[in-house]
N, C-alpha and C positions, 0 to 999 in steps of 0.2 A: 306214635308220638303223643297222640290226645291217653292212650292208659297207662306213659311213665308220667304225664303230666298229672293226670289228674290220681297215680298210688302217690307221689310224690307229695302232692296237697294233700291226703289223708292224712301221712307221714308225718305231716310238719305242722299239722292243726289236728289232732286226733279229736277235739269238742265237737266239733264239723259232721263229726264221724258216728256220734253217739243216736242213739237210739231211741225213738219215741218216749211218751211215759207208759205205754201200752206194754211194749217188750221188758219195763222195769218192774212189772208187776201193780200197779194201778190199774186192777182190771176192773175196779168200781167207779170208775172216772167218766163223766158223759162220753169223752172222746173213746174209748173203750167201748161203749157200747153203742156209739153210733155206725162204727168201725164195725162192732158183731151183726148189726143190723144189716148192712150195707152187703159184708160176706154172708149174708143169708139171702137176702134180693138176689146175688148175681148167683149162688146156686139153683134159687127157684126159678131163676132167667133160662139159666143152661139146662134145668132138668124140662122142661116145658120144649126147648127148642129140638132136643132128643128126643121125647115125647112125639111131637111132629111129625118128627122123619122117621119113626117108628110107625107110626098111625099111616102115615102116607106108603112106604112100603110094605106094610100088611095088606091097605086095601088092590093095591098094585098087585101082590101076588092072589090076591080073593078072585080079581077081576081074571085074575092067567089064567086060575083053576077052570071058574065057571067057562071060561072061554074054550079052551079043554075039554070041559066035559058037553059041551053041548053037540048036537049032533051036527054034522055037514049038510049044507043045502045042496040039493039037487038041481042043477041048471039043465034044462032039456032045452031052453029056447035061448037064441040068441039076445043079449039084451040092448036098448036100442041106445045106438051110439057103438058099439061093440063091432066088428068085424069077424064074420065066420070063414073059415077059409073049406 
């Protein structure tokens, strides 16, 4: 009901409909390049946020390897609080 109402208001007001000055070509317009500004922040948002969780599962797999490669302790004695059967 609310997307025949609201193709229907499109329809019958197409000004309604129309498009920034940005998509008309005034790309020298403040509002154009606060706009470009803005779409630069939120990619250097999202590249920084990727960034992160890259950095955080690299050190995640660093910590696996060395864990990996390091040798096994030898336990000959029981340790206290442990239970030897």
């Amino acid at each position: 009901m609310r997307r025949t109402l609201f193709t229907l208001l499109m329809v019958m007001a197409p000004g309604a409909a129309l498009a920034c000055p940005v998509c008309f070509g005034q790309s020298d317009a403040p509002m154009a390049k606060a706009m470009n500004l803005g779409i630069m922040l939120m990619l250097v948002v999202v590249v920084c946020v990727l960034g992160g969780f890259l950095s955080f599962i690299a050190s995640l797999a660093r910590r696996a390897r060395l864990a990996d490669a390091a040798p096994p302790v030898a336990r000959s004695e029981p340790q206290e609080g442990t239970v030897q059967c």
